[in-house]
N, C-alpha and C positions, 0 to 999 in steps of 0.2 A: 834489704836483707830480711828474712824471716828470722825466727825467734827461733824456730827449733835447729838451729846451727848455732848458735851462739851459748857459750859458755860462761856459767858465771864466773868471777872472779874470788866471791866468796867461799864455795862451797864443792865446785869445781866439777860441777851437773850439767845437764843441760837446762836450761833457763824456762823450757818449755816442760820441764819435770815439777819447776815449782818446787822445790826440796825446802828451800831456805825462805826467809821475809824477801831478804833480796829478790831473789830469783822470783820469787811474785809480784813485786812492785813492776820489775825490768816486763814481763808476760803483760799487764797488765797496763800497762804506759805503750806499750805496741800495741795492744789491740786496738788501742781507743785512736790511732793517729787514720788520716784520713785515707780514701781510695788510692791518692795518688803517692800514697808514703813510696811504696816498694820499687817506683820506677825509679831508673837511673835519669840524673843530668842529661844525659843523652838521646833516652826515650822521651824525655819531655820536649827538647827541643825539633825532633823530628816531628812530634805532634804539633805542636806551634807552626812549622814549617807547610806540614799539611794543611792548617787553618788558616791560615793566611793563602795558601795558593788557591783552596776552593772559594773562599769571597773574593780572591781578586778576580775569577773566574765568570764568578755570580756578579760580578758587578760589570765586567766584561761582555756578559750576552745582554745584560739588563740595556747595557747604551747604545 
């Protein structure tokens, strides 16, 4: 989930406005998490699913 949907709970902004300390910590602790923060469980495991089908594939032409 993105930051600019989320509401603080302090001040009762949007979190992406920065109003409050709060609301700057919360912007700020999201930006820094990694590439694959925003997918879901779901997208991830389709990826995995696809990664594993092309090496088995690749090791399939290789024999």
């Amino acid at each position: 989930m993105t930051y600019d949907r989320l509401v603080c709970a302090n001040c009762a902004a949007p979190i992406s406005q920065g109003r409050c300390p709060v609301c700057r910590a919360n912007r700020a602790r999201l930006q820094q998490e990694g590439p694959f923060a925003g997918l879901n469980p779901m997208a991830l495991i389709v990826l995995l699913v696809v990664l594993v089908a092309a090496l088995a594939l690749v090791a399939q032409q290789t024999a």
